[in-house]
MIDRENVO-606644 format. One line per field, with one value per atom (N, C-alpha, C): residue number from 1; x, y, z. Coordinates in steps of 0.2 Angstrom, whole numbers, plus 2048, in hexadecimal, padded with zeros to 3 digits. Layout:
BEGIN
resi <- (NUM/...)
u <- (X/...)
v <- (Y/...)
w <- (Z/...)
END
This chain:
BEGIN
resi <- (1/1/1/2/2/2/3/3/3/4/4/4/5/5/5/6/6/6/7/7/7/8/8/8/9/9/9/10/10/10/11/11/11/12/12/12/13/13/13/14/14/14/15/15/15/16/16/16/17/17/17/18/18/18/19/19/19/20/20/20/21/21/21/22/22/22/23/23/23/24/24/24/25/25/25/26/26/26/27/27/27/28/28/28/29/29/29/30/30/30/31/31/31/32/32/32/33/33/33/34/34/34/35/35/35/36/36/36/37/37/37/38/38/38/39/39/39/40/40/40/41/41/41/42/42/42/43/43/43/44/44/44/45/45/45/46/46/46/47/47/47/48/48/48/49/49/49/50/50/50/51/51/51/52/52/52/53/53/53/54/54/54/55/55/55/56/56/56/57/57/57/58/58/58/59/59/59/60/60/60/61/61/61/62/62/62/63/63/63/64/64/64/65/65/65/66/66/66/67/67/67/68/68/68/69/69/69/70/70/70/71/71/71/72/72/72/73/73/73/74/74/74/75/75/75/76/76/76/77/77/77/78/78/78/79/79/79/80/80/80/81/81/81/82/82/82/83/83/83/84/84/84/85/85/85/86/86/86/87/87/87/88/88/88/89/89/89/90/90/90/91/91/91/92/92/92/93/93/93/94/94/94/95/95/95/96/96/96/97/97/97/98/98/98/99/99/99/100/100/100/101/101/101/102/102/102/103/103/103/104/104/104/105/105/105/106/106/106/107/107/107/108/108/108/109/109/109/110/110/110/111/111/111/112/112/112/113/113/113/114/114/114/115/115/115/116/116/116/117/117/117/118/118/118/119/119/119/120/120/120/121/121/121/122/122/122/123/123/123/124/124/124/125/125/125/126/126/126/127/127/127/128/128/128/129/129/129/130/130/130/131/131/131/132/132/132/133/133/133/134/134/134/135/135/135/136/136/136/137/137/137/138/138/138/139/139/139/140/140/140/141/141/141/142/142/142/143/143/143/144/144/144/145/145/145/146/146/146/147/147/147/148/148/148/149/149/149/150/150/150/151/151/151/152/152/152/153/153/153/154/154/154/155/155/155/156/156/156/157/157/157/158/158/158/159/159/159/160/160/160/161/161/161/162/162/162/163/163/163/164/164/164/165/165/165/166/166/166/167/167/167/168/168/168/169/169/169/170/170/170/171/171/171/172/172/172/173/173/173/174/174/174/175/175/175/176/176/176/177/177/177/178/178/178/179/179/179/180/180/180/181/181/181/182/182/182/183/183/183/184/184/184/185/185/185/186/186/186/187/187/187/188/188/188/189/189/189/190/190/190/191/191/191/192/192/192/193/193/193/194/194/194/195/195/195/196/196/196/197/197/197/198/198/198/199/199/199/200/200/200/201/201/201/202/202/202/203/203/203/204/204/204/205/205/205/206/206/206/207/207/207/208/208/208/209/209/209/210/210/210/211/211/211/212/212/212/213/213/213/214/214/214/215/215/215/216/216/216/217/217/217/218/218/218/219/219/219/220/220/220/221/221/221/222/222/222/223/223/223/224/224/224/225/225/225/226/226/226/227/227/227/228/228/228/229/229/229/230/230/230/231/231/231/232/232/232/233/233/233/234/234/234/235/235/235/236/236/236/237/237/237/238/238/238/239/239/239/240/240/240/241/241/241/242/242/242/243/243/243/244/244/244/245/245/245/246/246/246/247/247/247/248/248/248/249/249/249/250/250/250/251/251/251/252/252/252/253/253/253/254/254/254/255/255/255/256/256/256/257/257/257/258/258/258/259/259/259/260/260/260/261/261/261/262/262/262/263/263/263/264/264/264/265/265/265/266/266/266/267/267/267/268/268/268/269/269/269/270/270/270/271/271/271/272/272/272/273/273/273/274/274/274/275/275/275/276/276/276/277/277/277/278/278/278/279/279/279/280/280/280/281/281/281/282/282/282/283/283/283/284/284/284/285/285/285/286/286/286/287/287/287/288/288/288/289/289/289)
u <- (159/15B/15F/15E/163/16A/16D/174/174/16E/16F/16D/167/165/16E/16F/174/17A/17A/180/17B/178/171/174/173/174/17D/182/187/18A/185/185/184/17D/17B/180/181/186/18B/18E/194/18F/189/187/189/189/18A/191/196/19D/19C/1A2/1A4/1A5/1A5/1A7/1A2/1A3/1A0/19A/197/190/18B/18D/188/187/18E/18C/18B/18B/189/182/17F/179/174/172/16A/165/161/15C/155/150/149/146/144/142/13A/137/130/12F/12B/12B/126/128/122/120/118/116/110/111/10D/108/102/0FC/0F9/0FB/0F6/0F5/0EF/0EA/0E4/0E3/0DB/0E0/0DB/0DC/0D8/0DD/0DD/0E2/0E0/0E6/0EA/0EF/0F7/0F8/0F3/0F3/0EE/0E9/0E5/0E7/0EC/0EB/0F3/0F9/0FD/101/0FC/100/0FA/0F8/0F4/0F7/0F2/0F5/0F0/0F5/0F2/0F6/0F5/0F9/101/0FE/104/10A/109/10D/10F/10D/110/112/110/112/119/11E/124/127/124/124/122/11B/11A/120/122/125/12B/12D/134/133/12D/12C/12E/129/12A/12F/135/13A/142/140/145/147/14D/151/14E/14D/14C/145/140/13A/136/133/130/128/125/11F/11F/119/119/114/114/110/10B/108/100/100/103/0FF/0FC/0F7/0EF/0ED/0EB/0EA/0E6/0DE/0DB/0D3/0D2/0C9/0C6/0CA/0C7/0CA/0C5/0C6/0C5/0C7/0C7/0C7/0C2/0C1/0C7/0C7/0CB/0D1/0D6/0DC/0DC/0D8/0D7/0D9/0D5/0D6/0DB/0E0/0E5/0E8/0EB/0F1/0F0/0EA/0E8/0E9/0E9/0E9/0EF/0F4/0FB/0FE/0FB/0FE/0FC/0F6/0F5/0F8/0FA/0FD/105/109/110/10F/10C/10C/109/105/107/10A/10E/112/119/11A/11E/11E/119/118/119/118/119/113/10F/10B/10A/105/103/100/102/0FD/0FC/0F4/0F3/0F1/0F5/0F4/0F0/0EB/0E7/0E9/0EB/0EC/0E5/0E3/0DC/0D7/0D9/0D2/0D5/0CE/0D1/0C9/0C7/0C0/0BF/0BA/0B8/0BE/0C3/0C8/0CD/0CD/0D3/0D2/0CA/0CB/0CD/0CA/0CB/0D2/0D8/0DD/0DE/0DD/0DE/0DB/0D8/0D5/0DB/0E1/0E5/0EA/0E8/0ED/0EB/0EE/0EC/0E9/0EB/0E8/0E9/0E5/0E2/0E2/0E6/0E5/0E6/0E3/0E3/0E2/0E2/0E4/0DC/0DF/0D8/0D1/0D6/0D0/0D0/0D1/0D1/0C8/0C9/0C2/0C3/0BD/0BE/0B9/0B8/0B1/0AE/0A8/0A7/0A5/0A5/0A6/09E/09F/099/09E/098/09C/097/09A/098/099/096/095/093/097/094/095/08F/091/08D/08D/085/084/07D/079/07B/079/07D/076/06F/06A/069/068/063/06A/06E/071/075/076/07A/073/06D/066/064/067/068/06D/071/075/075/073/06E/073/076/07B/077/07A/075/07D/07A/080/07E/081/080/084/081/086/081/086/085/08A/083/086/084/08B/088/084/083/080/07B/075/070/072/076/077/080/084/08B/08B/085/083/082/085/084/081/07D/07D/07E/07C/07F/07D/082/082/07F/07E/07A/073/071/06A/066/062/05C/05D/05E/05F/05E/05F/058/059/053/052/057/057/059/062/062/06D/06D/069/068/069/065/062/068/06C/072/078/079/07D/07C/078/077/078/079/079/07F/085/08B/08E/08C/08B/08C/086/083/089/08B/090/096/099/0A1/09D/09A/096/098/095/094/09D/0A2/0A8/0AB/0AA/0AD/0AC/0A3/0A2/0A5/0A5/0A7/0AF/0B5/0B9/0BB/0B6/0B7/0B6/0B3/0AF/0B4/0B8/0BC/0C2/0C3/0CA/0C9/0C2/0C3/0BE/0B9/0B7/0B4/0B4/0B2/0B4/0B5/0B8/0B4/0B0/0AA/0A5/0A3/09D/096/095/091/08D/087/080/082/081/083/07E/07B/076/07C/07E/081/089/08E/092/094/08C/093/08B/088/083/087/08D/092/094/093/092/09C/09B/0A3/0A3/0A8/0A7/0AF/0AF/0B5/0B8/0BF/0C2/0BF/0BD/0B8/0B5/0B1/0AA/0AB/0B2/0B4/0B6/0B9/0BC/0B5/0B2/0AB/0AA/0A9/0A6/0A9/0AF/0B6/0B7/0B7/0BA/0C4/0C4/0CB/0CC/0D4/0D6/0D7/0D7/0DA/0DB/0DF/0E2/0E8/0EE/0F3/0F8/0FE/103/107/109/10E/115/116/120/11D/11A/118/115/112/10E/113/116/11C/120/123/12A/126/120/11A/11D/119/11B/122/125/12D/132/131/137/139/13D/141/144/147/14D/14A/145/144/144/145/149/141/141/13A/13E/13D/13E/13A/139/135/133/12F/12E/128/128/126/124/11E/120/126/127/12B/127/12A/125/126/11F/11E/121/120/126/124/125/123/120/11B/116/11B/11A/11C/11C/11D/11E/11C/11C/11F/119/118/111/109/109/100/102/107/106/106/107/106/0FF/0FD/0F3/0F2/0F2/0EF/0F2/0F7/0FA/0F7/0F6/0F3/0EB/0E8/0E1/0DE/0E3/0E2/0E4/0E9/0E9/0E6/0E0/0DD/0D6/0D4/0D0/0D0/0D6/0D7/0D8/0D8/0DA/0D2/0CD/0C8/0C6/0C6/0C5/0C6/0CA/0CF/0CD/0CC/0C7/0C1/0BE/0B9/0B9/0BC/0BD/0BF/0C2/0C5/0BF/0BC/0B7/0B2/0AF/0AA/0AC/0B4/0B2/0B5/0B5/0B7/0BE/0C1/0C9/0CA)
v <- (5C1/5C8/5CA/5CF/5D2/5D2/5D6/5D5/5DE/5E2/5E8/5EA/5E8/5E7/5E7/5DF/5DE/5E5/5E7/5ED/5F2/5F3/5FB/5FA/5F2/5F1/5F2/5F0/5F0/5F9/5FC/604/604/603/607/603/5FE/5FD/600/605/609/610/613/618/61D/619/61D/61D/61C/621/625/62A/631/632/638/639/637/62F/62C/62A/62B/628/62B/632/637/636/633/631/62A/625/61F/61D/621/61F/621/61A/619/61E/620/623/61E/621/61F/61C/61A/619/616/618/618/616/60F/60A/60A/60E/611/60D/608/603/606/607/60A/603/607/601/605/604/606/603/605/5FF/5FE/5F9/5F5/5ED/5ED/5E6/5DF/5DC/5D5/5D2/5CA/5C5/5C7/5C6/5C9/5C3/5BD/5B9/5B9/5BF/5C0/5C8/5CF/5D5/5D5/5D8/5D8/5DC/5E2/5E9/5E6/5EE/5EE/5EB/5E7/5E7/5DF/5DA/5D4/5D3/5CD/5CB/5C7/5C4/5C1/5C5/5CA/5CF/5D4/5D5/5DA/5D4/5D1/5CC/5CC/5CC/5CF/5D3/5D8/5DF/5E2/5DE/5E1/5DD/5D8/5D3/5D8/5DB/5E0/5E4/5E9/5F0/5EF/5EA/5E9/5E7/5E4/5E5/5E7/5EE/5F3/5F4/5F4/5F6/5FE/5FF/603/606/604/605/607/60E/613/610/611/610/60D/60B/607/60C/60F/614/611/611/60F/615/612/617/617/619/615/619/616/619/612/60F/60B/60D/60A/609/605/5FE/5F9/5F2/5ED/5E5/5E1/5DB/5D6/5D7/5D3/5D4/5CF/5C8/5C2/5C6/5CA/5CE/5D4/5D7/5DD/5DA/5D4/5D1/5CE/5CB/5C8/5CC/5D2/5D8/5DA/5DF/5E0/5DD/5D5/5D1/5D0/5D0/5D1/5D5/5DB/5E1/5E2/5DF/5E0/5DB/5D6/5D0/5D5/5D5/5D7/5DB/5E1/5E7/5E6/5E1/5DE/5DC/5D7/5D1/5D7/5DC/5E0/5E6/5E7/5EB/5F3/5F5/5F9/5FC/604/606/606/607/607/60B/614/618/618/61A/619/620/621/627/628/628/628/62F/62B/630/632/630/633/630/626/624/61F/61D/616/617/612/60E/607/605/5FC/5F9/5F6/5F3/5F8/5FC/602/603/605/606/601/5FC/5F6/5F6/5F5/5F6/5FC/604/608/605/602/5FF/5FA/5F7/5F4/5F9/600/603/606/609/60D/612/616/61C/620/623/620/629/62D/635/632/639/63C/641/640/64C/64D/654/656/657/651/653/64B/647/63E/63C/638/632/62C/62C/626/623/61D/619/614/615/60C/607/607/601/5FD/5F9/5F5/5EE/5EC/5E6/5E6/5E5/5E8/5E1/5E0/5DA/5DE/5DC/5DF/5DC/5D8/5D7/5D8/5D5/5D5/5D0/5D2/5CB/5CD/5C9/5C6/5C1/5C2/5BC/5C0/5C4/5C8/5CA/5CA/5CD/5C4/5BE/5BA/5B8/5B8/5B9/5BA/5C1/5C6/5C3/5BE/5BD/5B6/5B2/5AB/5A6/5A8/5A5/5A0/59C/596/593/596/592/58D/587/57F/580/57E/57F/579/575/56E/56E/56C/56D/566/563/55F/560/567/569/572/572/575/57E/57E/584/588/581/583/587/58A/58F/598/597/59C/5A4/5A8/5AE/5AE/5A8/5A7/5B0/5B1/5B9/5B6/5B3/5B1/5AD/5AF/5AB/5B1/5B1/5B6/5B5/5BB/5B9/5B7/5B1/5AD/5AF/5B1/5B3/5B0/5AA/5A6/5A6/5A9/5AC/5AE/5B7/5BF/5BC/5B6/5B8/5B5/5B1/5AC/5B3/5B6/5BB/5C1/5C2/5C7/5C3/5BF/5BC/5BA/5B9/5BA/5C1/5C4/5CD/5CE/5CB/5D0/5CB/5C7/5C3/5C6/5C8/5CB/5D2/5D5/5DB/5DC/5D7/5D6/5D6/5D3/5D2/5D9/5DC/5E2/5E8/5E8/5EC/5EB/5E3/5E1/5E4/5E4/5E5/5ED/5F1/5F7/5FA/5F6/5F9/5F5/5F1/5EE/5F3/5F5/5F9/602/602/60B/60B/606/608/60E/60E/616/61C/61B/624/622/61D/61E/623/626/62B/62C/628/627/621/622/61B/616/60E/609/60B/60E/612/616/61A/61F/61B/618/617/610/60E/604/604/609/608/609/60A/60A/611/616/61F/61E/624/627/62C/62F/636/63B/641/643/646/645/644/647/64F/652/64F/64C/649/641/63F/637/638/640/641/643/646/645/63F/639/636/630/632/62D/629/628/623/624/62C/62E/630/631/634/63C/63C/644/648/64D/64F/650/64D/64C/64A/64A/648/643/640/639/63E/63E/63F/645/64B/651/64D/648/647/642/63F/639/63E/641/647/64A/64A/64F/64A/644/63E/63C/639/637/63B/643/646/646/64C/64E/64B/647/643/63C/63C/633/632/62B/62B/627/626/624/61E/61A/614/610/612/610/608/604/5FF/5FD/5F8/5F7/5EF/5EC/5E7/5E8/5E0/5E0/5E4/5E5/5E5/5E1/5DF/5DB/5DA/5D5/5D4/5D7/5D9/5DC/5D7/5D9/5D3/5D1/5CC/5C7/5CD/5CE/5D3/5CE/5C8/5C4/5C0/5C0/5BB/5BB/5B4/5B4/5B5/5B5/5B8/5C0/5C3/5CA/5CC/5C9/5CA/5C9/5C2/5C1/5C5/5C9/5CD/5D5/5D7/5DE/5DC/5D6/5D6/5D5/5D1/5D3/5D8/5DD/5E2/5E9/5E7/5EC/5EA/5E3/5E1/5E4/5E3/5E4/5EC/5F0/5F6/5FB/5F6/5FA/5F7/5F4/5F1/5F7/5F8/5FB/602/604/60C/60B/606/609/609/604/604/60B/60E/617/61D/618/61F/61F/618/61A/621/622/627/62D/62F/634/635/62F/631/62E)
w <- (7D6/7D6/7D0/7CB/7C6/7C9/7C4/7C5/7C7/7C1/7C5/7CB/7CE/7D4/7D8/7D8/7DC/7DC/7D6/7D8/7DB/7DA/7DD/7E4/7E8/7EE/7F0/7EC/7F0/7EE/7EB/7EC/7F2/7F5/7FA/7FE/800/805/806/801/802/802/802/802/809/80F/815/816/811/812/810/813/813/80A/807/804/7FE/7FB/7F7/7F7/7FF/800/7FB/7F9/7F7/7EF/7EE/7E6/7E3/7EA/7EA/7EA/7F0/7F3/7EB/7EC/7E7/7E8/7E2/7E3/7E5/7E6/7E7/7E0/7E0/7D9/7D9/7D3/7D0/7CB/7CC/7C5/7C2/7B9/7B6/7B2/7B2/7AE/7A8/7A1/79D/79A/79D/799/794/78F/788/783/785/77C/781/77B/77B/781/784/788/784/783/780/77D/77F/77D/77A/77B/777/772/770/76B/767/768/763/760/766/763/766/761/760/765/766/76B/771/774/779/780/783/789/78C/78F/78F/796/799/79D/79B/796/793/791/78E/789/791/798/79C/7A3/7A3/7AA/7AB/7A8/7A8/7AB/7A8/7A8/7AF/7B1/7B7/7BD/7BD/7C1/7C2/7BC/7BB/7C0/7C0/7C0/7CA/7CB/7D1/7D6/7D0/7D4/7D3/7D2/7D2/7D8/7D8/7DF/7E2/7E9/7ED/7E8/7E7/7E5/7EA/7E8/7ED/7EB/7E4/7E1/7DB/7D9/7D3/7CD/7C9/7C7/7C0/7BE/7B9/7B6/7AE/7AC/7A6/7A8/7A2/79E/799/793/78E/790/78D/78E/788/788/78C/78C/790/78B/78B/788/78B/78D/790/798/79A/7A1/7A3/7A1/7A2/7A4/79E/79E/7A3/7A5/7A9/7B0/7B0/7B9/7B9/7B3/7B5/7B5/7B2/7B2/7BA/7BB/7C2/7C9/7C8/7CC/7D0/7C8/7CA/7CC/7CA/7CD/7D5/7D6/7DE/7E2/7DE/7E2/7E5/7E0/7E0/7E4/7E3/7E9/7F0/7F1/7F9/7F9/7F6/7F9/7F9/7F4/7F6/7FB/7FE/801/7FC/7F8/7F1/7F1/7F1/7EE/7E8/7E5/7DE/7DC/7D8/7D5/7CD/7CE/7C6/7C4/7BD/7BA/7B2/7B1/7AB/7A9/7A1/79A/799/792/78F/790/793/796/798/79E/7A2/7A2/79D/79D/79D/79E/7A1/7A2/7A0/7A2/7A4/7A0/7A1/7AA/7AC/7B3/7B5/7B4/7B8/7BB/7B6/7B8/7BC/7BB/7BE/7C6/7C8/7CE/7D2/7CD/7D0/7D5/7D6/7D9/7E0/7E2/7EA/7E9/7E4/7E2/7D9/7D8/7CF/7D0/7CA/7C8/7C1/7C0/7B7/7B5/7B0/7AD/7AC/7AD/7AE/7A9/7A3/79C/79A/7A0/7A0/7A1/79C/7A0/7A0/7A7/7AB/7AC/7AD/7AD/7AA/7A8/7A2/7A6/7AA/7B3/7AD/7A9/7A7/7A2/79D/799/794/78F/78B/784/77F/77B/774/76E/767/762/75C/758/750/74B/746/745/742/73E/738/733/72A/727/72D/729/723/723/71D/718/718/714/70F/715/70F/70C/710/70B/705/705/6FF/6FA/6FA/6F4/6F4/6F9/6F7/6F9/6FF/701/708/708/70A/712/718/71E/720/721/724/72A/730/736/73B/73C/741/746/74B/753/753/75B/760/766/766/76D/76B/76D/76B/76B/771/771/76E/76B/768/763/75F/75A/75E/764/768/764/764/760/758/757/74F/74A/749/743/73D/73E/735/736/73C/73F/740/742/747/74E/74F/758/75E/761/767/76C/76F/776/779/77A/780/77F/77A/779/77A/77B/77E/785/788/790/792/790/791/791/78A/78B/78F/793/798/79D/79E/7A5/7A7/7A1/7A0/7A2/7A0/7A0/7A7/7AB/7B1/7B5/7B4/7BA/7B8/7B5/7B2/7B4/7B4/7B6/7BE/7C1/7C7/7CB/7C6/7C8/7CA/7C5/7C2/7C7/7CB/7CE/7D5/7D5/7DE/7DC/7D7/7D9/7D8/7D6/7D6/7DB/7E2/7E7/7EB/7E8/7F0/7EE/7E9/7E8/7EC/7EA/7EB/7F0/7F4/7FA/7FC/802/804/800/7FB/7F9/7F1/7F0/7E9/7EE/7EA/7EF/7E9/7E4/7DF/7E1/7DF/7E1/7DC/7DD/7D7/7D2/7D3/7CA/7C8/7CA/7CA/7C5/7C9/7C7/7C1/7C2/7BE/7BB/7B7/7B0/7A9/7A9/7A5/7A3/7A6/7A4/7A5/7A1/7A1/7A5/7A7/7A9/7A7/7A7/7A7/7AF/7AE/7B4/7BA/7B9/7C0/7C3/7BD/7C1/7C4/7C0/7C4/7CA/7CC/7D3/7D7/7D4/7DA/7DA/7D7/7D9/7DC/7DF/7E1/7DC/7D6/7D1/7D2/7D3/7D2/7D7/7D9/7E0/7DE/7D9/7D8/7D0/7CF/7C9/7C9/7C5/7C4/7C0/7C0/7BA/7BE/7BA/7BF/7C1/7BE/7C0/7C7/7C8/7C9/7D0/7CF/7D6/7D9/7D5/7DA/7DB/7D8/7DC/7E3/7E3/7E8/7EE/7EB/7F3/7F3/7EF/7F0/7F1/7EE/7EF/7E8/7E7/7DE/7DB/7E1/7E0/7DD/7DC/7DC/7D6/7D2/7CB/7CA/7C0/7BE/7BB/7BB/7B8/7B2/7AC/7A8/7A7/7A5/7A4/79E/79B/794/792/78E/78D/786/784/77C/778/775/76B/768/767/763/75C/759/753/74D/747/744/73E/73C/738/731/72E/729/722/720/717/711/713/70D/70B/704/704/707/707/70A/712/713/71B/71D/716/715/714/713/710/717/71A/720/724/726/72C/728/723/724/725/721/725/72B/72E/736/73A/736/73B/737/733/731/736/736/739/743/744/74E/74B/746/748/748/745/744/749/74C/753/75A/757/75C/75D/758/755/758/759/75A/761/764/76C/770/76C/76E/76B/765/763/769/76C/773/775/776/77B/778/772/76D/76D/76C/76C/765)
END
């Protein structure tokens, strides 16, 4: 237990005297967790949101003295499935073992991972001009035959094993790496849908054609379709359930360090993050943001 904890506690132990109780006694409090960005490694993409870069963060959030709720508030296109289910995981774990509910509040978008996590909560709102959905997997790259063709550039790649050349970009495509990379696809598909339907159950009111072909929708139509509980502002809907009095408790991973200036590690840190930023652009252009 913290040290601040421990005084929160020897407040409220004097909160029911006379006099002092009133200005002893602890408020309620609401632990607000911001999830923005792209989801992936936090050793491959610097910001964003990975399990590594918030597992702290969430461990924190949850154990704020006299904590009424834990609040989600999203703002992602999506990413990594692998990182989607470990954030989520943790977040469902803590909030049973603490008996804590969990509301999720979407900013501009909570798409393929973004929802995923909005799914790690009891109950998921958003403004009235948010979109939600994406419920699919999605996989994108190029080919390069024709083009180092074009300049007479000749690639030598040796494998011990027939398939280690996976999707090679500088080959012609083989059926048999399409049928293998959908087959990947339809299993993490598969995961995605099961946990979408074990989170929001009876209250999806859309056909599996309907909801997890990868459509988006804006928030009306996520509310018809039970993807969302509602339309709403966090602080405005926690004071609605908790009372006015209830204090918001911010919460955040670190930031990250600030890239090297100096040298060849200056080349290679603005190339990589010219590389993750157009990355990053287009994961938000999906959905015209």
């Amino acid at each position: 237990m913290s040290v601040k904890n421990k005084v929160c506690e020897t407040c409220d132990a004097f909160s029911s005297l006379p006099l002092i109780g009133g200005l002893l006694k602890p408020k309620e409090k609401v632990a607000v967790i911001r999830l923005s960005g792209v989801i992936a490694d936090s050793s491959v993409k610097r910001g964003g949101i990975s399990h590594a870069r918030y597992e702290k963060t969430i461990e924190q959030a949850f154990e704020t003295y006299n904590l009424k709720a834990v609040a989600l508030v999203i703002n992602s296109p999506g990413g990594s499935p692998a990182q989607s289910a470990l954030v989520a995981g943790q977040i469902r774990a803590l909030a049973e073992d603490k008996d804590v509910p969990v509301y999720a509040f979407v900013e501009d978008v909570a798409a393929s991972g973004g929802y995923w996590l909005a799914c790690a909560a009891d109950e998921i709102y958003a403004t009235d001009v948010s979109i939600i959905g994406s419920i699919g997997v999605i996989s994108s790259s190029f080919g390069f035959k024709e083009l180092i063709g074009r300049y007479g550039i000749e690639r030598r790649v040796h494998t011990s094993g027939k398939d280690k050349s996976f999707l090679d970009p500088f080959e012609d495509e083989k059926p048999g790496d399409v049928k293998r990379l959908k087959a990947l696809q339809s299993a993490l598909h598969a995961r995605f849908i099961d946990w979408v339907k074990t989170r929001r159950g009876e209250k999806l009111t859309g056909s599996d054609k309907a909801l997890f072909e990868g459509e988006f929708w804006e928030s009306g139509a996520a509310l018809e379709l039970g993807l969302i509980d509602g339309i709403g502002e966090m602080k405005a809907l926690m004071k609605e359930t908790f009372g006015d009095e209830v204090k918001f408790v911010d919460f955040g991973p670190e930031r990250a360090l600030i890239s090297s200036l100096v040298g060849a590690d200056a080349k290679a840190n603005i190339a990589n993050d010219l590389a993750e930023t157009l990355e990053t652009r287009a994961l938000w252009a999906r959905f015209g943001l």
